[in-house]
N, C-alpha and C positions, 0 to 999 in steps of 0.2 A: 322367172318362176321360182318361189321362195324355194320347193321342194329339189330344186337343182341348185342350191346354193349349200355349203359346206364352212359351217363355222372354223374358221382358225386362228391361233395364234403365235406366231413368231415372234419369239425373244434376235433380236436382232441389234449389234453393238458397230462404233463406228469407232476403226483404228485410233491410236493418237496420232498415226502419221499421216492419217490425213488435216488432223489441225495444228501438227506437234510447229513450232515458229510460226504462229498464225495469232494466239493469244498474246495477248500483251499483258505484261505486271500490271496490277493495278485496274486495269480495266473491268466494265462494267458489260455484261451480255445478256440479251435476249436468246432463250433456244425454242425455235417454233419445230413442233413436227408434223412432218406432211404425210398422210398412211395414203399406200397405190395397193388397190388388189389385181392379181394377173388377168382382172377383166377388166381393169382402165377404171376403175371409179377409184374417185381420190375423194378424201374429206377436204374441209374447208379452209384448214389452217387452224381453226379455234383451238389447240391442246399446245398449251406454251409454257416453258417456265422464264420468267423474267427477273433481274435484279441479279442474277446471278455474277461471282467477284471472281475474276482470275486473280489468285494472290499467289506467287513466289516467294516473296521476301519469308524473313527469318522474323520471328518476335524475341523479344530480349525482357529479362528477368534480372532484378537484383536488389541486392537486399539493404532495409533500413536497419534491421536488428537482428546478429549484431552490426557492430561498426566502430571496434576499436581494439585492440591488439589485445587487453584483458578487460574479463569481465567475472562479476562475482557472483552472477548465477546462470541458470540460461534455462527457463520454461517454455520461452515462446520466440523464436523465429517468424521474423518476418519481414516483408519488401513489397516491392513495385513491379508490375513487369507492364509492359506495352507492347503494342502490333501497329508501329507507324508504317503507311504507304510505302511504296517507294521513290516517290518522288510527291511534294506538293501538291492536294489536288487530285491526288489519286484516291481510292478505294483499297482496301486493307479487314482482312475477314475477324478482325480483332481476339484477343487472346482467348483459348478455350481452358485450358489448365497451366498449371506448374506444378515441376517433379523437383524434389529437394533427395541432395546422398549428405548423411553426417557419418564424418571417420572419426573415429578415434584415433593418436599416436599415429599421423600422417606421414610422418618421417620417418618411422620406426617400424614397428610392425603393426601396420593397418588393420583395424575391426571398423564393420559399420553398423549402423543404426538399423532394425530393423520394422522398428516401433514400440518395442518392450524390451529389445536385451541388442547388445552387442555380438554378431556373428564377423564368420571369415571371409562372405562370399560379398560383394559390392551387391547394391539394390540401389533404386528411386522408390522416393515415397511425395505419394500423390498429398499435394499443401490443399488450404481451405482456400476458396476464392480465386478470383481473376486478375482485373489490374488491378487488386490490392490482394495481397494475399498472408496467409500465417500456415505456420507449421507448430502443432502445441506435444513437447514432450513431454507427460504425464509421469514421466518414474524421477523425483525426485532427485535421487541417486545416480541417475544417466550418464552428471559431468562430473570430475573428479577434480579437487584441488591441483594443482601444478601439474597439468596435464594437457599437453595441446589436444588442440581440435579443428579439422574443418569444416566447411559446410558451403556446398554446391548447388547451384538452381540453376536449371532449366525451362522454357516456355514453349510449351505448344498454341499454334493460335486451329482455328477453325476449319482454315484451307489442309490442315494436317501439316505445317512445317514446323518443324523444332528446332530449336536455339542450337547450332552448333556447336560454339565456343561458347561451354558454361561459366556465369560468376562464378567466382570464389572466396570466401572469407576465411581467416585462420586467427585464431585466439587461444588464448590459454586460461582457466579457469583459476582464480583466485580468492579464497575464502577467508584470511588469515587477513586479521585490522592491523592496522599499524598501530604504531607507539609514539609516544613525545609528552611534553608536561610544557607549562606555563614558568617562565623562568626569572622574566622580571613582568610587571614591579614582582615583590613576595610578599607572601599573606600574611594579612595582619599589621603592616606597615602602613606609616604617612607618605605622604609625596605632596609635592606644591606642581606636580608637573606630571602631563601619563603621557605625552608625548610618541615615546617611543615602549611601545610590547614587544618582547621575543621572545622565544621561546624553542623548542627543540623537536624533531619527530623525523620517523624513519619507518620502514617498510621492506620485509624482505625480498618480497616474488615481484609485483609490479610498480615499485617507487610512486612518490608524490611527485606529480605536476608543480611548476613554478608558481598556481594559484590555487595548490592543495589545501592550504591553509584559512580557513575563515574564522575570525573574531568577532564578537560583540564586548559592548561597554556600555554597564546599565548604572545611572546614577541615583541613588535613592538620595534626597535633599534631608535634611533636619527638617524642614520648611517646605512642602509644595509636593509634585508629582513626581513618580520616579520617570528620568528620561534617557535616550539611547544616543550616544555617537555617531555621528553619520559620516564623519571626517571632518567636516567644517563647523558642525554646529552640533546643540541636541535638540532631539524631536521626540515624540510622542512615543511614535508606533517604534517595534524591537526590528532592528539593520544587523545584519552580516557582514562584516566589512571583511576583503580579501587582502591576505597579508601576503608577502613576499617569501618565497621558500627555495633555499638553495643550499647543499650538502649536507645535510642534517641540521639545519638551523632554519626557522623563520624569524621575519623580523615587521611591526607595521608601525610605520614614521610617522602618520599622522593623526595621532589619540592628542584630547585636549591639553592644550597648556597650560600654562601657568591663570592667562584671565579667565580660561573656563571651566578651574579648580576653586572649590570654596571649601573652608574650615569647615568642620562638622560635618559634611556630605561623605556619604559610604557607594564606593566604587566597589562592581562585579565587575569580573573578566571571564568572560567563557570563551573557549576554541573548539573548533572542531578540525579533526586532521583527515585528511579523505583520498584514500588513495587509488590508481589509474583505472582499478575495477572496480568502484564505489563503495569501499566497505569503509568506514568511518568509525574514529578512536576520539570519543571525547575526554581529557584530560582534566585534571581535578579543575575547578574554578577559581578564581584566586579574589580574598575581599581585602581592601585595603580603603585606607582611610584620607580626605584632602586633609594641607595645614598649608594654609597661606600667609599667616600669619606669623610677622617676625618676633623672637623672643626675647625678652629683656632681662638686661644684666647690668649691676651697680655694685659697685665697689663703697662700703661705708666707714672702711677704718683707714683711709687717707684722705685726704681734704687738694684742693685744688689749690699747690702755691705754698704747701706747706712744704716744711723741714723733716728729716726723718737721719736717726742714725740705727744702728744695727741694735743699740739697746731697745727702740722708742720703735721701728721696725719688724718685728718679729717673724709677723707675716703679713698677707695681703687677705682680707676678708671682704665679701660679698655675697650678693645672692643675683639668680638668676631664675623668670618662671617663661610657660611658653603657653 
């Protein structure tokens, strides 16, 4: 009889200790619920959720930019983060966000990031994206020259676990180009030979790499098209060739020769000098000129097999052209 029946509803929850060691990482579960009213009618099993992921494991965050001890600006942080199974073949709820903390003077007296200013109290700040992710600082002014910094990321995935043991990156901000100049050949001179370039460059805050140094060598012809050194030959299109750089000197040993120098042909040398946080000092240009050509000299007031005394002698006259 409908009129003896009494609508209800029970909110009703089910311990974790009755499944808490029951679930396994990784695994895959159907949950069916079965309703009983205290008059013995049960439904039919039909209200189920299925595909549901037991995930324990941890997801991991870390980062592609930065990724190197100095750098010469810093607008956009960013990285990778994943939510691998825990074993091969398992299920994994994959990554839902990442939390990024930037300190300032982490060794010193610590300020963090709060999205517009530096304060005293530690924060996370929610990044864009999932397994790929960015964090974009918009104040221009955020990173200070000669100033360390770190920067922290964290992953949360879906199942709600968060990355314990966060990355970490630490860099120092450097704005300030280095220096050096073109040293040989010098401007405005011939050579029969370009062989060897050197030259000089230095850097106060984050020095130059061993292959800080790139040159080009542009040869304009009297005759024909201007072409570029590639180390072995010349070609068309303009090459960067990397020189050698050690203590305040660079050096590159393989500029043309002697056969692939011609009289009249006009030689550019550019450098560029770049140092460990990318800030780049290009140094004057240097133009010089080939001469392969050997120069002759003749002597006209002595004769071959003649006699000479100090009267008939005076001097020795000649000419020489090149």
């Amino acid at each position: 009889n409908a009129s003896q029946c009494a609508d209800t509803t029970t909110v009703q929850s089910i311990p974790q200790s009755q499944f808490d060691g029951t679930l396994i990482d990784g695994n895959k579960y159907k949950l069916t619920i079965v309703g009983k009213d205290l008059a013995g009618n049960q439904d039919d099993g039909s209200w189920f959720w299925s595909d549901i992921i037991y995930d324990k494991t941890e997801p991991v965050a870390d980062f592609t930019y930065p990724y190197k001890d100095f750098h010469s600006s810093m607008t956009v942080i960013s990285g990778t983060a994943k939510d691998d199974p825990v074993e091969p073949g398992a299920f994994a709820s994959e990554v839902d966000y990442n939390e990024i903390r930037i300190i300032r003077d982490p060794n010193g007296t610590p300020s963090y990031w709060d999205g517009g200013k530096w304060q005293d109290s530690p924060n996370w700040l929610v990044c864009s994206g999932s397994t790929t992710w960015t964090y974009a600082v918009d104040v221009f002014t955020a990173f200070e020259h000669n100033v360390d910094y770190q920067v922290r990321i964290k992953a949360t995935d879906n199942s709600g676990n968060t990355q314990s043991t966060e990355n970490t990156c630490t860099f120092k901000i450097d704005t300030g180009v280095p220096s050096g100049a073109i040293t040989f050949p010098v401007n405005g001179d011939f050579y029969n030979d370009l062989t060897t370039i050197s030259g000089t460059g230095a850097d106060d805050l984050s020095k130059i790499d061993s292959d800080g140094v790139e040159i080009y060598i542009k040869k304009t012809p009297s005759v024909g098209t201007i072409k570029y050194w590639n180390g072995t030959a010349w070609q068309d299109d303009i090459i960067w060739l990397t020189a050698s750089y050690g203590e305040n000197d660079w050096k590159y040993t393989s500029g043309p020769g002697n056969d692939d120098i011609a009289s009249g042909d006009t030689y550019e040398i550019k450098a560029k000098i770049i140092d460990r946080a990318g800030n780049e000092y290009n140094p004057a240009k240097i133009t010089c000129y080939g001469d392969v050509e050997s120069p002759l000299a003749s002597v006209y007031n002595i004769t071959d097999g003649g006699y000479y005394n100090p009267s008939t002698l005076t001097d020795i006259d000649g000419t020489a052209s090149d």
